[in-house]
C-alpha positions in Angstrom: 13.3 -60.9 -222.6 13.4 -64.4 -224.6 10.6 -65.9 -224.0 10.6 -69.9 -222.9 8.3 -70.1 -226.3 11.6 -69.6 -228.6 14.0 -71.6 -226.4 11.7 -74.8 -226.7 11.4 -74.1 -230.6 15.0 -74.5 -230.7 14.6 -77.7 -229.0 12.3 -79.1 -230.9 13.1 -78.4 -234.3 16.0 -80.1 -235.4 14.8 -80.4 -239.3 13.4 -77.2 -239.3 13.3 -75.2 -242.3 16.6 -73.3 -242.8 17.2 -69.0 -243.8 20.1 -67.8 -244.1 20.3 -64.5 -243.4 19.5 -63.3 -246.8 16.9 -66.3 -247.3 14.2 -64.3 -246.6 14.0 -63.4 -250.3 11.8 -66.2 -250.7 9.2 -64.0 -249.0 10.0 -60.7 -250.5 9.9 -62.2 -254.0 6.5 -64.4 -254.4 7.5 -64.4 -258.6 10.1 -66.7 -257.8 10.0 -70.1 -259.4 9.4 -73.0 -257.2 12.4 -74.8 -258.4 14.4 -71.8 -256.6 12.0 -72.5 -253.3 12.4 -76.3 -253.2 16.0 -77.6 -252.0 17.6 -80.9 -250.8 17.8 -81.9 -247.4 21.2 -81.6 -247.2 21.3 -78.3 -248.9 19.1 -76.9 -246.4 20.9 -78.4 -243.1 24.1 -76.8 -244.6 22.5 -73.0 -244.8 20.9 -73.8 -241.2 24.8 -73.5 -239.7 24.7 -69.7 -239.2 28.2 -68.2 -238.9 28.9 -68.2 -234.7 31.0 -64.9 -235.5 27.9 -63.2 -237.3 25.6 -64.0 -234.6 27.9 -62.8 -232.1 28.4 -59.8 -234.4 25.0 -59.2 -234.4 24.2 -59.3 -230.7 24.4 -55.7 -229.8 26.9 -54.3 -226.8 24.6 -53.1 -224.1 24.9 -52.0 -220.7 25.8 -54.4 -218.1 22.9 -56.8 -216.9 21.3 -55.7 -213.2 21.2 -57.9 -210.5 17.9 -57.2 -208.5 18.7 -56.6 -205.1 16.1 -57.4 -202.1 16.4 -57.6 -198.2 14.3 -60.8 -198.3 13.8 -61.8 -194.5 16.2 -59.3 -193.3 14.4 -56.3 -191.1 15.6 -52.7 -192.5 19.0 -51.8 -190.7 21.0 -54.7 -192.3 22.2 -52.0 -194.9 24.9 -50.9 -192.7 28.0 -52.5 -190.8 26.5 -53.4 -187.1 28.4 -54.1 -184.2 27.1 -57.2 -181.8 28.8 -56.4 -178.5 28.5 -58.5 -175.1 25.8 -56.5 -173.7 23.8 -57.1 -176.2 23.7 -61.3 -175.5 23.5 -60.3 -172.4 20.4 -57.4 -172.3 18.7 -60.6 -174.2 19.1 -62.9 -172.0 17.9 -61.0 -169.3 14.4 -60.2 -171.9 13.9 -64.2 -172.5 14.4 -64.8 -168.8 11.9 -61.7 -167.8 9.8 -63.2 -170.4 10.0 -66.4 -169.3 8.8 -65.7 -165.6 5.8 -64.3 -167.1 5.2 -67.1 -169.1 5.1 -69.6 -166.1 2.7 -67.3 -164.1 0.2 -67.1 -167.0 0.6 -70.8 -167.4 -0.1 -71.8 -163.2 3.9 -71.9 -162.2 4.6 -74.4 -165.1 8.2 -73.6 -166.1 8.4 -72.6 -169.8 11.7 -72.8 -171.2 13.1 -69.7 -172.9 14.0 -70.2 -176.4 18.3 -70.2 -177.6 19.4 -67.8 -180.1 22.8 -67.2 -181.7 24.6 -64.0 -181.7 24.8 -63.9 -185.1 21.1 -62.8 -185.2 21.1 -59.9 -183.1 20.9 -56.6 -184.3 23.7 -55.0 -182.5 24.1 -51.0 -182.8 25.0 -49.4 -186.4 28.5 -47.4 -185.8 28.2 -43.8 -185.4 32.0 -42.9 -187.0 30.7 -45.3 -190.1 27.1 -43.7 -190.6 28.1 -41.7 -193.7 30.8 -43.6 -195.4 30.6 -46.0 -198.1 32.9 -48.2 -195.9 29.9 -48.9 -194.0 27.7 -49.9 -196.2 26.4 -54.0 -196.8 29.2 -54.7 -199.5 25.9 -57.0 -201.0 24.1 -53.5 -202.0 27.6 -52.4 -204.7 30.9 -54.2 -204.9 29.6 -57.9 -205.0 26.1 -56.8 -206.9 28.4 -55.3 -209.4 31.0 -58.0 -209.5 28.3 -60.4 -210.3 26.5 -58.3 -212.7 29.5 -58.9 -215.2 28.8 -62.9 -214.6 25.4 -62.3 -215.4 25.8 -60.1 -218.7 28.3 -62.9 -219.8 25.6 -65.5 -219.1 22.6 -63.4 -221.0 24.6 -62.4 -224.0 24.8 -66.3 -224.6 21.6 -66.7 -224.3 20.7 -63.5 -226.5 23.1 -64.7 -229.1 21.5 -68.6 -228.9 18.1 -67.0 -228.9 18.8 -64.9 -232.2 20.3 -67.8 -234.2 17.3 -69.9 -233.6 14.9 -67.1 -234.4 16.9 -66.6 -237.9 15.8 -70.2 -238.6 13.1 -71.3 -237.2 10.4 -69.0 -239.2 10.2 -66.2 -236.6 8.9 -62.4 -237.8 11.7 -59.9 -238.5 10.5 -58.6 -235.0 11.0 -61.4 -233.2 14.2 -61.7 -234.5 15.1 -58.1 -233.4 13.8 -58.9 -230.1 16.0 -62.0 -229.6 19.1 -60.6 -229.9 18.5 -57.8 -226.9 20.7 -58.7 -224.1 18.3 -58.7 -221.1 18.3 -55.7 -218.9 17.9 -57.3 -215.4 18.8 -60.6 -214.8 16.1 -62.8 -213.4 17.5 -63.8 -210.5 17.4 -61.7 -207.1 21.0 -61.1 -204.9 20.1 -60.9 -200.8 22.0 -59.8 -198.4 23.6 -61.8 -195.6 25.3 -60.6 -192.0 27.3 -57.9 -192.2 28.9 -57.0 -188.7 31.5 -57.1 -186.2 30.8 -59.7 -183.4 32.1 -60.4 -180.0 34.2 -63.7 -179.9 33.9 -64.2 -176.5 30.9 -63.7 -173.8 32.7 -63.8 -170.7 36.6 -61.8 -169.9 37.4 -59.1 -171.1 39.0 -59.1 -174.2 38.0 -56.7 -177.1 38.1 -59.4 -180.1 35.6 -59.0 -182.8 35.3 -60.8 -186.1 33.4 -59.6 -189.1 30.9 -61.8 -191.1 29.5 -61.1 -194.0 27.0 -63.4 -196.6 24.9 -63.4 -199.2 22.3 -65.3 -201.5 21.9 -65.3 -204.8 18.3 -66.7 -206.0 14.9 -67.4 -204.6 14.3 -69.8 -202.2 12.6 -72.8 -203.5 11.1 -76.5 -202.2 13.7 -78.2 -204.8 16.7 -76.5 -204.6 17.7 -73.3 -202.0 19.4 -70.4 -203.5 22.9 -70.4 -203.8 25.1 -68.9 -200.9 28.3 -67.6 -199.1 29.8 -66.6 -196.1 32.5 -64.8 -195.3 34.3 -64.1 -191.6 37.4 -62.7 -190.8 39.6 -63.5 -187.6 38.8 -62.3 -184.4 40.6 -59.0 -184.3 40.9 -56.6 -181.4 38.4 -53.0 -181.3 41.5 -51.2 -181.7 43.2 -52.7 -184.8 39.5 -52.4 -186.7 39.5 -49.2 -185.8 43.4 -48.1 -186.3 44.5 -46.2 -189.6 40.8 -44.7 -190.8 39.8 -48.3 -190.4 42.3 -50.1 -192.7 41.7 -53.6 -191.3 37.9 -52.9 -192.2 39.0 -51.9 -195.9 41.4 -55.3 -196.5 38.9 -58.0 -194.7 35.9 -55.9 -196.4 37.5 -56.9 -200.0 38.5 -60.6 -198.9 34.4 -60.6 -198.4 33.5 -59.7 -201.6 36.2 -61.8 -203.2 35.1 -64.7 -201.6 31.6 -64.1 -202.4 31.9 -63.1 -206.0 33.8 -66.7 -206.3 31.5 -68.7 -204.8 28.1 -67.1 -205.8 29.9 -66.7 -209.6 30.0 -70.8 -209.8 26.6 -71.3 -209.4 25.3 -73.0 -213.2 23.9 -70.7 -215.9 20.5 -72.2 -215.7 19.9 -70.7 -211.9 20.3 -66.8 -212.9 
């Protein structure tokens, strides 16, 4: 990993003292004669300009950088594709307002509101024809963590290939200049998941229109700045075109998703992942 220690160095030392790559004679030969050590300043500025296509020559290919991926907040179950039908708004309503009668008894017949909720948050059921395909599955966990994880090896080559050309002249050991050129393994920053269901559009009639929402984050959250995010939902469909053709429908708004998200969540600046 580059350590914050090297990128400050860089920084700070605009007249440091310049090696080319083959300047490091001056310490394999002590014999040499002091005239040969002791150059102009302009002589030394010029042989600080490493060659752009050496250093990116010298960065090594590597695998493609991970994205770490944690449920954050989210409760165990948001791995799969959940439905959110009516029943269950309605099954919760009828809990807050069971749980709201026994809230006013316990507090003398004072009425205690019952608290609002969006239907976005419930759980819903996972579906049962979906339990073993890959169709299922929070497109968060592969397509976008691997979409992004080509953003992210871009991003940490750069910042290998910077690292390495300030290590070759700002005085660093042969091994710290091996170690800045490694690409990093695992990017730094974390990718959550977001919803990932099909969800009623209307409580009360009796159509069969669902839409399906799906988000993600990408970065921790913090007091300064929250972590980057997206959101995806589709139109509200009925349970019978989702379901028609081996779930085609699924398959095309499932890839719009990821599209969208790799988009967004690929704009966020360099200095966040």
């Amino acid at each position: 990993m580059i350590s914050k220690k090297q990128q400050r160095r860089a920084a700070l030392r605009a007249c440091g003292i310049a090696l080319a790559v083959a300047g490091f004679s001056a310490h394999a030969e002590p014999d040499a004669p002091a005239s040969a050590m002791q150059q102009p300043t302009e002589a030394t500025a010029d042989a600080a300009a490493v060659p752009a296509a050496s250093v990116a020559a010298a960065v090594p290919a590597q695998p493609q950088t991970r994205l770490r991926f944690r449920l954050g907040t989210y409760k165990p179950g948001i791995e799969r594709l959940r439905v959110v039908r009516r029943e269950n708004t309605m099954n919760n309503i009828a809990g807050q307002v069971a749980l709201n009668i026994a809230l006013s008894v316990i507090a003398g017949g004072v009425s205690v509101g019952a608290q609002g909720f969006s239907k976005d948050d419930l759980g819903g059921t996972t579906l049962e024809a979906l339990k073993d395909d890959p169709l299922g599955a929070n497109p968060a966990m592969n397509e976008l963590k691997d979409a992004l994880g080509k953003v992210a090896t871009d991003i940490y080559r750069k910042r290998a290939e910077a690292a390495y050309a300030t290590a070759l002249t700002d005085g660093s050991t042969p091994e710290e200049i091996e170690d800045a050129r490694k690409v990093q393994a695992e990017a730094d920053t974390p990718l959550l998941p977001g919803p990932w269901h099909l969800v009623y559009e209307n409580l009360t009639g009796s159509d069969e229109l669902f839409r399906l929402k799906f988000g993600a984050e990408l970065g921790r959250a913090g007091f300064m700045r929250p972590p980057a995010a997206c959101f995806y939902q589709s139109e509200p469909v009925v349970w019978e075109q989702w379901q028609a053709d081996n779930w085609q429908r699924l398959r095309e708004e499932r890839a719009k998703a990821v599209a969208r998200c790799t988009e967004t969540l690929s704009a966020t600046p360099e200095k966040f992942w």
